[in-house]
C-alpha positions as CSV (number, residue, x, y, z in Angstrom):
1,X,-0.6,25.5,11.3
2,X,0.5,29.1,10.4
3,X,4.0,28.9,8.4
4,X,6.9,30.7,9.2
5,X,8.0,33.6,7.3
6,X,11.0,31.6,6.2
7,X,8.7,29.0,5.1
8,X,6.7,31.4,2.7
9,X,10.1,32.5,1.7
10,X,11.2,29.1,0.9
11,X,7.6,28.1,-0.9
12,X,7.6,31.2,-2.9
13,X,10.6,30.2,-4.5
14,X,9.7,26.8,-6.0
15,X,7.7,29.2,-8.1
16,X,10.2,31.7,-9.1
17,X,9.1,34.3,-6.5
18,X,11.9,35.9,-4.5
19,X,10.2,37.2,-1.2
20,X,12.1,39.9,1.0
21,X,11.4,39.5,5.0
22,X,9.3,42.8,4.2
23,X,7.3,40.8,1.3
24,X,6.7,38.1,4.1
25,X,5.7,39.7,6.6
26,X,2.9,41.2,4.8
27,X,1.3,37.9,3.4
28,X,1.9,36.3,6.7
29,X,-0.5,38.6,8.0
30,X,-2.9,38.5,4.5
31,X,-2.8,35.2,4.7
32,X,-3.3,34.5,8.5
33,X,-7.1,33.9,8.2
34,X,-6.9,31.3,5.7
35,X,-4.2,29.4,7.3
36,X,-7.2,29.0,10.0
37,X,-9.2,28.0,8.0
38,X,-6.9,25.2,6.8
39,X,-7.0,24.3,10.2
40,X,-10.5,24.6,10.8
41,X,-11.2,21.9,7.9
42,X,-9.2,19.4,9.2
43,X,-10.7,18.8,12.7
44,X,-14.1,18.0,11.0
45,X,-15.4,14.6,10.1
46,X,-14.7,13.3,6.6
47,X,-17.7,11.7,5.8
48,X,-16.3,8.6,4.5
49,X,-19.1,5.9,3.5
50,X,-19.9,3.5,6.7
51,X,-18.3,0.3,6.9
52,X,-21.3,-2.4,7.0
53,X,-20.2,-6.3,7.4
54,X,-18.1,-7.1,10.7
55,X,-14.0,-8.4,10.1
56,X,-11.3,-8.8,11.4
57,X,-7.3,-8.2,10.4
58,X,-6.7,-11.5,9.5
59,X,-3.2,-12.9,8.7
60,X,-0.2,-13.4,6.2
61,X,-0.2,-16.7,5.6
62,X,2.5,-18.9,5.9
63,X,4.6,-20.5,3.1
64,X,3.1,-23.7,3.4
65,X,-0.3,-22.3,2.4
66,X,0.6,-19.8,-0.3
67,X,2.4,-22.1,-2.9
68,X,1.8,-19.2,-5.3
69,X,3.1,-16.4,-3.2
70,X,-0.4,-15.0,-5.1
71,X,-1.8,-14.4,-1.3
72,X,-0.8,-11.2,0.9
73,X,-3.3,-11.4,4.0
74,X,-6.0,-14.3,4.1
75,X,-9.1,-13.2,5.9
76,X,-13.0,-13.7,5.6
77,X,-15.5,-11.0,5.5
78,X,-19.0,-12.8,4.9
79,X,-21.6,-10.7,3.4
80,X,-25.7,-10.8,2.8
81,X,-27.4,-14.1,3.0
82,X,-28.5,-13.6,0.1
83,X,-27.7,-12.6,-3.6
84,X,-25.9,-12.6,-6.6
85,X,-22.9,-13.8,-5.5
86,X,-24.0,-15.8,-2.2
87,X,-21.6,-18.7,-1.9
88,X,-18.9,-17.2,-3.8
89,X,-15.4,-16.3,-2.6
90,X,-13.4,-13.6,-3.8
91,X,-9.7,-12.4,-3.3
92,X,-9.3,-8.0,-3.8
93,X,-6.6,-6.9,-6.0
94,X,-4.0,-5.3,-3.1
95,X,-5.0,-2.0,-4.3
96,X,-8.8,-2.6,-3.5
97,X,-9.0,-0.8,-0.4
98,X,-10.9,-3.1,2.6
99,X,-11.3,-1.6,6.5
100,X,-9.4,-3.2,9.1
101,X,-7.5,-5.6,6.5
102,X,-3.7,-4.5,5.8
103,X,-2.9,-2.8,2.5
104,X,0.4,-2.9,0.6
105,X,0.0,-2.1,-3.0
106,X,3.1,-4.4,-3.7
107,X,5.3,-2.2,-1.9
108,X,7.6,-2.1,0.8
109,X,6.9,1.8,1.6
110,X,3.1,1.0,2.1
111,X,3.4,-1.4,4.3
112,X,1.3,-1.4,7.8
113,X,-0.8,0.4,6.2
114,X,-4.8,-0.7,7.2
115,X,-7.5,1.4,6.0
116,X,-10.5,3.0,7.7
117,X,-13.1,2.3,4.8
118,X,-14.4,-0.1,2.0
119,X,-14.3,0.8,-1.5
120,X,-17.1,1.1,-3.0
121,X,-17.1,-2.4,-4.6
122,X,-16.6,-4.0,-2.1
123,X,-19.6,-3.1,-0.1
124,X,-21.6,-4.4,-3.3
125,X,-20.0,-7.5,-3.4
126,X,-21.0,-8.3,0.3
127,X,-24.7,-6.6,-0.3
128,X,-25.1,-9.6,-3.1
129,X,-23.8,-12.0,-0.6
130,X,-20.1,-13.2,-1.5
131,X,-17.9,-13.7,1.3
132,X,-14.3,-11.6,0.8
133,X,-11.6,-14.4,1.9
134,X,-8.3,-12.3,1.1
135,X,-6.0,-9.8,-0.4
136,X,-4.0,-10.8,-3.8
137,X,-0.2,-9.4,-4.3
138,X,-0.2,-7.4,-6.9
139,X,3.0,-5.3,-8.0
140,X,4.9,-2.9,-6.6
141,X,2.7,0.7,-7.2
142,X,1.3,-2.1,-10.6
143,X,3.8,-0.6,-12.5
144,X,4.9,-4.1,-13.7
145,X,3.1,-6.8,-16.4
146,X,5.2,-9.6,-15.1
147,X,5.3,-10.6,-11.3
148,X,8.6,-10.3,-9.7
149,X,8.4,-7.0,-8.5
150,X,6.2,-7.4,-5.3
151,X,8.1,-6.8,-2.1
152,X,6.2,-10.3,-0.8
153,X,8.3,-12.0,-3.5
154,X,7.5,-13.8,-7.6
155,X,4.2,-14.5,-8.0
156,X,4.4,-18.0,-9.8
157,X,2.1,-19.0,-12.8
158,X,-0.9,-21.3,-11.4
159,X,-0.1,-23.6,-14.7
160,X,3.5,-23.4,-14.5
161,X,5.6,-23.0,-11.4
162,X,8.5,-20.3,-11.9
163,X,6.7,-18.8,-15.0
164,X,5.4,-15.2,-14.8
165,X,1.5,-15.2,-13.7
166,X,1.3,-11.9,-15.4
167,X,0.6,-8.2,-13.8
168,X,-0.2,-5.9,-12.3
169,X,-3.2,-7.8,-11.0
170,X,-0.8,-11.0,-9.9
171,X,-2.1,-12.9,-7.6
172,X,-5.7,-12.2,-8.7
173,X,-5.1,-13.8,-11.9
174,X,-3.2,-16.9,-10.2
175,X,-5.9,-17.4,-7.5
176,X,-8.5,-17.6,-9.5
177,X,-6.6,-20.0,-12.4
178,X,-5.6,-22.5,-8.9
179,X,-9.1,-22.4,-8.2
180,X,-8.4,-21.0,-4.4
181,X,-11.4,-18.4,-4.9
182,X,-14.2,-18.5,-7.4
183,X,-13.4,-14.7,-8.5
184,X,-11.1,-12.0,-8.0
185,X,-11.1,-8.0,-8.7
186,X,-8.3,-6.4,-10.7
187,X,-7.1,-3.4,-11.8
188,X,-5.6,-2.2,-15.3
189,X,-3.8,1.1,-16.5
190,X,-2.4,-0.6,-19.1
191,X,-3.5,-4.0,-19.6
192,X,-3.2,-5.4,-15.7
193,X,-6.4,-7.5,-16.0
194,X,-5.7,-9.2,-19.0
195,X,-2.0,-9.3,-19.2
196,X,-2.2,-11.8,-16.0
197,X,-5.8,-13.5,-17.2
198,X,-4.3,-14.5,-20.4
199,X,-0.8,-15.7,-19.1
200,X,-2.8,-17.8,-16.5
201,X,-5.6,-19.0,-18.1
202,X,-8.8,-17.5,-16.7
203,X,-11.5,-14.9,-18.4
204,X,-10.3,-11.0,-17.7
205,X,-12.6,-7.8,-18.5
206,X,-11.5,-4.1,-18.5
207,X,-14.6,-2.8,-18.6
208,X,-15.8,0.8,-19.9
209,X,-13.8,3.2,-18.3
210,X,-15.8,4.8,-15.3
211,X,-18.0,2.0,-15.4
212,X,-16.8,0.5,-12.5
213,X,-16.7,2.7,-9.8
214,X,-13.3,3.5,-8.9
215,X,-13.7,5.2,-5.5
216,X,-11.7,3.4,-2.5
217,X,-9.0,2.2,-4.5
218,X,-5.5,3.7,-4.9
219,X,-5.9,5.1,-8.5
220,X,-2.3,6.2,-11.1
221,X,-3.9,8.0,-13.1
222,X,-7.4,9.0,-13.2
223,X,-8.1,8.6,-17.0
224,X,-6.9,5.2,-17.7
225,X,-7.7,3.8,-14.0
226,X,-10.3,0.9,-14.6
227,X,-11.0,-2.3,-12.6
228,X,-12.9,-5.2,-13.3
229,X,-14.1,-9.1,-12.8
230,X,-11.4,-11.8,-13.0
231,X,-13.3,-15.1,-13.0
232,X,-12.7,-19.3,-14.6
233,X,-15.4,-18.6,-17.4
234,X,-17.5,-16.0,-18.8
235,X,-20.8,-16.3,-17.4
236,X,-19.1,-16.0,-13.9
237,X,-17.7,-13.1,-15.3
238,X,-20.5,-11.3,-16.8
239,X,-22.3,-12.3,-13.4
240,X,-19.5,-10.4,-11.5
241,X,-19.7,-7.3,-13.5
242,X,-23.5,-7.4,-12.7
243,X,-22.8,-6.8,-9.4
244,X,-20.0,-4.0,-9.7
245,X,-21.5,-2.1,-12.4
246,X,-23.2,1.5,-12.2
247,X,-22.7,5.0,-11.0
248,X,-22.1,5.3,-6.7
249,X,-22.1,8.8,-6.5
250,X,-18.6,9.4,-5.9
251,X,-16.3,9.0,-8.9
252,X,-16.2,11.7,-11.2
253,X,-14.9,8.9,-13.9
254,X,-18.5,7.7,-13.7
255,X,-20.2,10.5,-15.9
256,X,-22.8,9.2,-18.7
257,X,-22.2,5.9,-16.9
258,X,-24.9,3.0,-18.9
259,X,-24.8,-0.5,-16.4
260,X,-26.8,-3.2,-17.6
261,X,-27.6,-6.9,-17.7
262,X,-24.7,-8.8,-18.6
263,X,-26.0,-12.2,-18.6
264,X,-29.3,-11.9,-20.8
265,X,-27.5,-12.8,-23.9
266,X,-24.8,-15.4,-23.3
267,X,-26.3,-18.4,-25.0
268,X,-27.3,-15.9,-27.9
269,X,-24.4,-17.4,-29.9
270,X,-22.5,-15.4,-32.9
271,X,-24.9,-15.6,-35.8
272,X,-24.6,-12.3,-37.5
273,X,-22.1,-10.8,-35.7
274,X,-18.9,-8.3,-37.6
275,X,-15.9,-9.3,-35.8
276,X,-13.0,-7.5,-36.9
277,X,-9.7,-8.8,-37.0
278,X,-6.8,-6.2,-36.4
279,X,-3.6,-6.5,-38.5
280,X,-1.6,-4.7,-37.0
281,X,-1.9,-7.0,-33.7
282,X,0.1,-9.6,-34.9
283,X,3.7,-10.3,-36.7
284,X,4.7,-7.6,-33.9
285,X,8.7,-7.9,-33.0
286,X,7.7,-9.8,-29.7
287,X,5.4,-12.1,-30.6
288,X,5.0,-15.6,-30.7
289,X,4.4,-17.2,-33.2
290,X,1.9,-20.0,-31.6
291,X,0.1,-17.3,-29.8
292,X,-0.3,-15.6,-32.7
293,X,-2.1,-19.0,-34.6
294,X,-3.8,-19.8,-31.4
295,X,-5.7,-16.9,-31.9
296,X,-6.3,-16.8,-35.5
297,X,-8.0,-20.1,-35.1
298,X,-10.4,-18.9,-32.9
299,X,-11.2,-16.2,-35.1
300,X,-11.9,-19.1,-37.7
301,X,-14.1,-20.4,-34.9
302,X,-16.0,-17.5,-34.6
303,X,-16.8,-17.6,-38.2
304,X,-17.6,-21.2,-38.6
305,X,-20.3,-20.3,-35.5
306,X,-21.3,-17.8,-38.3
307,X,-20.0,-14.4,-37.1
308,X,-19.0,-12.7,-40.2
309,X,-15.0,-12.4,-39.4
310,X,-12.5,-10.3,-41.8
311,X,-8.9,-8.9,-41.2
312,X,-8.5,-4.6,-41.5
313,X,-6.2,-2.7,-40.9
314,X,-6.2,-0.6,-37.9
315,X,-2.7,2.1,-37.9
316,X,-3.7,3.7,-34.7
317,X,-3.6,0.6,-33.1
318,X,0.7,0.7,-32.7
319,X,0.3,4.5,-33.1
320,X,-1.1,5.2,-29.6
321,X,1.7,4.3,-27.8
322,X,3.9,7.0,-29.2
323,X,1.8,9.0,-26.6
324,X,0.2,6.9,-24.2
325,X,3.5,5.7,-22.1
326,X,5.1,9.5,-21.2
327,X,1.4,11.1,-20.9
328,X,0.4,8.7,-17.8
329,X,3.9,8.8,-16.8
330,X,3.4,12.6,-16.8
331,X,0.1,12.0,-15.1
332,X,1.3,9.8,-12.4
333,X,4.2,11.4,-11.1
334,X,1.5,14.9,-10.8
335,X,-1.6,12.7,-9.7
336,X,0.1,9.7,-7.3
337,X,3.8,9.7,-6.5
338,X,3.8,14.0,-5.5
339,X,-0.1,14.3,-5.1
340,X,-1.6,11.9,-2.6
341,X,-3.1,10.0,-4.9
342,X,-5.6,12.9,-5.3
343,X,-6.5,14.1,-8.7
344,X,-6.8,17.6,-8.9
345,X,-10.6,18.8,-9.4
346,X,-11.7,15.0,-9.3
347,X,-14.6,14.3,-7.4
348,X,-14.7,10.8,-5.2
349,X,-13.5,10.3,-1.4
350,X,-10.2,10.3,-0.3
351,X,-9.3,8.4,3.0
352,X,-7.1,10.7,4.8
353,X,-5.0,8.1,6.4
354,X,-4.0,7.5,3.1
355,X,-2.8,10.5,1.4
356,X,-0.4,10.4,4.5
357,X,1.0,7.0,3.9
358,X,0.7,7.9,0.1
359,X,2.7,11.3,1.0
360,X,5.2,9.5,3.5
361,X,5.9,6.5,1.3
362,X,7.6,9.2,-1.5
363,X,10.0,9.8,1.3
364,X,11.4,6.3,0.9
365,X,11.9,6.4,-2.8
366,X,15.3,4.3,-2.9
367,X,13.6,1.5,-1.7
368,X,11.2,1.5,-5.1
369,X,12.6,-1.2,-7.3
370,X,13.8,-0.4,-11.3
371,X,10.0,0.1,-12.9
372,X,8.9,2.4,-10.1
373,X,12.3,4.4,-10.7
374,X,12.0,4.2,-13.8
375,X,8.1,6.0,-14.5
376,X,8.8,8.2,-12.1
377,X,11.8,9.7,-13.8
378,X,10.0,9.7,-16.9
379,X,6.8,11.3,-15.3
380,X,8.9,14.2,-13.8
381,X,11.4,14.7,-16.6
382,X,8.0,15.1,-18.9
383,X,6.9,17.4,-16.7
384,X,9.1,19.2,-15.7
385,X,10.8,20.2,-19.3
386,X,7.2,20.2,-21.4
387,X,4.9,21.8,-18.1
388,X,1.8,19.4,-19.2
389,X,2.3,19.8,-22.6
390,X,2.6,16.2,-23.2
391,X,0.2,15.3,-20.5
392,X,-2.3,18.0,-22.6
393,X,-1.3,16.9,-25.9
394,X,-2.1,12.9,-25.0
395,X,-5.4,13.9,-23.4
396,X,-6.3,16.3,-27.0
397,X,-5.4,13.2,-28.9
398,X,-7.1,10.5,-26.7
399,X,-10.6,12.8,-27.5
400,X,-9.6,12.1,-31.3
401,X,-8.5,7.7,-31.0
402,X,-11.7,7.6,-29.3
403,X,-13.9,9.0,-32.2
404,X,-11.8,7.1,-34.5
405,X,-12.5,3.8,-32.9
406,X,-16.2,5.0,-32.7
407,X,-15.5,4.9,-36.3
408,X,-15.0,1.8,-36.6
409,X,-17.1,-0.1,-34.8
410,X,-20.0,1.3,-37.1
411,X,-19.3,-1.2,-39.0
412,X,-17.7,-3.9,-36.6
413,X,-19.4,-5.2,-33.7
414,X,-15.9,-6.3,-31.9
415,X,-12.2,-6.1,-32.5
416,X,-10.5,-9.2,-32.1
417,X,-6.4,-9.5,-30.8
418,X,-4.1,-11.6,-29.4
419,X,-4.1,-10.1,-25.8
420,X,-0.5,-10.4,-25.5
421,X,2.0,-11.1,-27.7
422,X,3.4,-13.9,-26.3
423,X,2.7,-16.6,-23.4
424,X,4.1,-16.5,-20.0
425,X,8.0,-16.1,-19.6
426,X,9.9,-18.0,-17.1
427,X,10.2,-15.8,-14.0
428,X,13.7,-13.7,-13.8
429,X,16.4,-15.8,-11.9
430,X,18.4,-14.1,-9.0
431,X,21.3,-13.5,-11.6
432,X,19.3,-12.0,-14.1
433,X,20.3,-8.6,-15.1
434,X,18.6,-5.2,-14.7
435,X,17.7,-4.7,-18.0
436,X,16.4,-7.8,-19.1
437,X,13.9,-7.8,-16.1
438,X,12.8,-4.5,-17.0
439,X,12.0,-5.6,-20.1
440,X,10.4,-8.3,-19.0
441,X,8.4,-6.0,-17.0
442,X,6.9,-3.8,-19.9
443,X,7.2,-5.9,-23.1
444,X,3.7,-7.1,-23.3
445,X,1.3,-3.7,-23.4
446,X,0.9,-3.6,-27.5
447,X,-2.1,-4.9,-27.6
448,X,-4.1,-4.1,-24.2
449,X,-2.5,-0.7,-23.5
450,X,-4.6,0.9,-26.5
451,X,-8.1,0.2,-24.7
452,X,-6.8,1.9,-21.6
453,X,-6.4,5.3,-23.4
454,X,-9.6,4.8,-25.4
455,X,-11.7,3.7,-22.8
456,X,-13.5,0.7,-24.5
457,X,-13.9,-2.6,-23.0
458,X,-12.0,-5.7,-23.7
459,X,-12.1,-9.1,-22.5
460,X,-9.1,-11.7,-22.4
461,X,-10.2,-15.4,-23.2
462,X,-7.7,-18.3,-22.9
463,X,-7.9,-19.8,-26.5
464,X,-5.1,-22.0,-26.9
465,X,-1.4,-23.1,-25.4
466,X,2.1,-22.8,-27.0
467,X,4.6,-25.2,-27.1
468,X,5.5,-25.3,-23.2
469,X,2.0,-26.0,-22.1
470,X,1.2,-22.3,-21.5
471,X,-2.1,-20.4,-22.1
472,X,-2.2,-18.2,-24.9
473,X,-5.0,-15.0,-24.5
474,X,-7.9,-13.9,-27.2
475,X,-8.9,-10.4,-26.8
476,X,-12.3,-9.4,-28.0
477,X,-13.0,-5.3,-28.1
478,X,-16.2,-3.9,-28.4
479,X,-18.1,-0.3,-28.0
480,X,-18.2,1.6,-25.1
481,X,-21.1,0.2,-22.9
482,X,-21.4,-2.9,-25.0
483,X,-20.3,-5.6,-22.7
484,X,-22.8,-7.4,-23.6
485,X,-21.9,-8.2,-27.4
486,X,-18.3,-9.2,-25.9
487,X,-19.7,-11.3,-23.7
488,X,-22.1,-13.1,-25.7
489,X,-19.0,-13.9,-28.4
490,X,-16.7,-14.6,-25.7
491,X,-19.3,-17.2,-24.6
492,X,-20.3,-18.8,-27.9
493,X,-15.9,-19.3,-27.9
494,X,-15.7,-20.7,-24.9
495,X,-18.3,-23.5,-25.7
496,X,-17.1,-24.5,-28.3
497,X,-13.2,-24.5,-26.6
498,X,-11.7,-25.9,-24.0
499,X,-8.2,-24.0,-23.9
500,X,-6.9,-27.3,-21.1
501,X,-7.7,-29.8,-24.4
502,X,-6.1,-27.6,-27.0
């Protein structure tokens, strides 16, 4: 479609260029060819990846069969007869996207939205035989760690009724903790795997960044997007990750990308391994005190199964988020809220139908509750006043945290944390003020948002409760492409542990 020459007018001043009906007459006509060819492109195919295993739509289910609110659309996609996961049943994080099956993302603005093509994942999922029986809530554009903000409604705690069941990844988490599916997928920017696997009780990984292939699922930011396996215990997670692991061809996140065979060493135990306590992780302003000895005395577990467990000090691990919040701020707002959801230069494949709902849902802005309002004027206040600069100067310094931690685990095997702070809070009552909820919303990143910028993997483990009965999370860090040492401590813990006991 050929633009008027008001239009170039009007465009050529969003970038300081004042065009006279003279100046705009003559690009018009410079220009006219390549406004054909814009044309051109878009009549031919996309080449989007074929969909394989029959569905259909399915249904949002009713009250009655959704105690959690975790559910947004039941359905049942049955895959291969045979493999890995034959017999399992697993619920997609509501950003996961799956042909034929609504899509929401949490928000109002998305919604009727129904995708034309699986994401990558979850065609290996069905090739290895588990049958896909459903679409977790997950918050509204996952910009929350708590999960109240979805426009289905609170996501409730599968321990405790009315207490947060942690986010972004919601109703994955509280799915799996109910036991209404065997494993979930979830998705974490900034800790939204194992904010909600440690408030409810179940085994989270953020893998390796890129190891997971990303492609077919609405992405933030491209450099801290990761998904992962939410599963009841580790060697169903490991398992999972076996599955979902390994370049597809697609996502440019996936360079140098190293899958391998997460399950060999799970009964290894910890004889021998450096485990690495962080200081800095604990005593912080929010946290709780029983989370906090919950996990210290499964660090003392880890050494009486003769791991070789000391406390350092790690500074960069509060520094980081000096940066990390305003650069993927700055990054969103460019990449997803006035982009598409394309990332410029990044290879992968982009449904159309989705950059349009994408491009259509910015439209409706004053429906986007307090955290997406919130980012978003952060995002464009960053960039507009500092042009990338901050977005440039977090990506310079994520290069450096990234050697630094390379550093480190020379001579550690792992870093052990508390995943979060704290336990679950008591979801925000209808009276509770703005500010309170936001808080609620963002207070619990300390600890899982520097693995996001750095890339490495980390695992949450439920390794105790507090006071009120609620899980408290053990977070175990390791190299980049080293699953497998996580896994084999995070299995030696969780046999000698039963969190429901403690």
């Amino acid at each position: 479609m050929k633009p008027t020459d008001k239009q170039l007018q009007d465009i050529a001043a969003t970038f300081g260029v004042t065009l006279t009906a003279e100046d705009a007459e003559f690009f018009s006509a410079i220009l006219g060819p390549q406004f054909e060819l814009t044309d051109a492109a878009l009549t031919g195919p996309d080449a989007l990846p074929e969909v394989k295993y029959p569905r259909k739509p399915g249904t949002r289910p009713a009250a009655a069969d959704n105690p959690l609110n975790a559910w947004y659309y039941k359905t049942e996609v049955k895959g291969a007869a045979e493999g890995k996961l034959a017999g399992r049943t697993v619920a997609l994080k509501d950003t996961v996207l799956l042909a034929g099956v609504p899509l929401m993302n949490g928000a109002s603005v998305m919604e009727g939205y129904v995708p034309e093509v699986d994401a990558t994942i979850v065609t290996r999922m069905l090739d290895a035989g588990a049958t896909i029986t459903g679409k977790a809530v997950c918050e509204y554009f996952c910009l929350s760690g708590s999960s109240y903000t979805s426009s289905t409604g609170p996501v409730h705690n599968p321990v405790k009724h009315g207490y947060s069941a942690g986010g972004s990844s919601s109703g994955s988490a509280a799915l799996v903790g109910a036991g209404a599916v065997d494993m979930s997928i979830g998705g974490d920017q900034a800790g939204s795997i194992r904010i909600p696997a440690a408030f409810s009780g179940i085994v989270g990984m953020k893998p390796t960044h890129g190891l997971v292939p990303y492609s077919g699922i609405m992405s933030m930011e491209i450099s801290i997007d990761h998904v992962g396996p939410m599963t009841a215990n580790v060697a169903d997670n490991a398992l999972f990750l076996e599955v979902l692991a390994g370049p597809d061809g697609y996502d440019c996140r996936q360079a140098g990308v190293r899958a391998d065979s997460y399950t060999e060493e799970l009964d290894r135990g910890v004889e021998g391994l450096r485990i690495a306590v962080v200081d800095e992780a604990f005593g912080l302003e929010e946290s709780e005190e029983a989370v906090d000895a919950a996990v210290l005395a499964a660090a003392d577990l880890l050494a009486g199964l003769g791991a070789k467990v000391e406390r350092i000090s790690v500074p960069m691990h509060r520094d980081i988020g000096n940066i990390y919040l305003p650069m993927i701020a700055e990054g969103m707002v460019r990449q997803f809220t006035f982009g598409g959801g394309v990332a410029s230069g990044a290879a992968g494949f982009y449904p159309p139908s989705l950059i349009e709902k994408i491009n259509a849902a910015g439209r409706r802005a004053n429906e986007w509750p307090d955290t997406v309002k919130a980012m978003t004027l952060l995002g464009a206040w960053v960039s507009q006043t500092y042009g990338g600069r901050i977005y440039g100067k977090g990506q310079n310094l994520k290069r450096q945290a990234t050697a630094q931690y390379a550093e480190l685990f020379k001579d550690w095997d792992l870093l052990l944390t508390p995943t979060l702070p704290m336990a679950a809070m008591p979801l925000p009552g209808e009276g509770a003020d703005r500010l309170s909820k936001i808080e609620q919303a963002w207070c619990m990143l300390a600890n899982t948002s520097p693995y996001n910028y750095t890339g490495n993997p980390a695992i949450s483990v439920p390794c105790g409760r507090n006071a009120d009965g609620l899980p408290a999370g053990l977070q175990l860090i390791g190299r980049h492409y080293d699953e497998r040492t996580i896994y084999r401590a995070a299995a030696a813990f969780e046999a000698n542990f039963d969190w429901r006991e403690s």
